[in-house]
N, C-alpha and C positions, 0 to 999 in steps of 0.2 A: 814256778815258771811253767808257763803253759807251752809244749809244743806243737808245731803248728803242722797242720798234714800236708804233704805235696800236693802240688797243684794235678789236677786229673783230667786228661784230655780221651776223647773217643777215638779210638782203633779208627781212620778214615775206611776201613775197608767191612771191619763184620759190625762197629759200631762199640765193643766192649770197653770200659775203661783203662785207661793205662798212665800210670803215675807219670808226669814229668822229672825221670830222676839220670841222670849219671848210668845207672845200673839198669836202667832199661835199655836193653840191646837195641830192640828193633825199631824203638820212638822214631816217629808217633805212633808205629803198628804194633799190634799187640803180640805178634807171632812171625816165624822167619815166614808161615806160609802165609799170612794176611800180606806181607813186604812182594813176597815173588807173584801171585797172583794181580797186585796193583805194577807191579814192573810190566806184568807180562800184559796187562792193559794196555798200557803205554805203548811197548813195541808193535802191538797188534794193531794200533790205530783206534781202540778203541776210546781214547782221549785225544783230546787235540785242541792246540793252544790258540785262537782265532787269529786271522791276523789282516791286516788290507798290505793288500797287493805295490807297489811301490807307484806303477803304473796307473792305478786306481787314483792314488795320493796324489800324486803329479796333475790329473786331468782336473782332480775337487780344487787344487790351490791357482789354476788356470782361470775356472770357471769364475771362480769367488772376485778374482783381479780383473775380468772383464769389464767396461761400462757396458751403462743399459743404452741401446738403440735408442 
């Protein structure tokens, strides 16, 4: 019987491998400090999730229901 290796994903933060298992604390980071420095990304604003504006959306779904002149 062959065993089979755990699946291996990359640290999002230095890039190193990190087993996908149970026993990996910090999955998918490879390290508590690879976790706190992508946290502290996030607080900082240095990530950020796009988004449209509701009033943006409102104005595009107006336009599109108009007739043409």
């Amino acid at each position: 019987m062959t065993t089979k290796s755990p699946r291996s994903v990359s640290c999002p933060q230095c890039g190193e491998p990190v087993p996908w298992l149970e026993t990996s604390r910090y999955r998918p980071f490879c390290s508590a400090r690879c976790k706190g420095i992508d946290l502290g990304a996030w607080a900082s604003g240095d990530y950020a999730i796009a988004a449209v504006s509701l009033e943006d959306k409102i104005d595009d779904d107006n336009t599109e229901n108009e007739l043409p002149n």
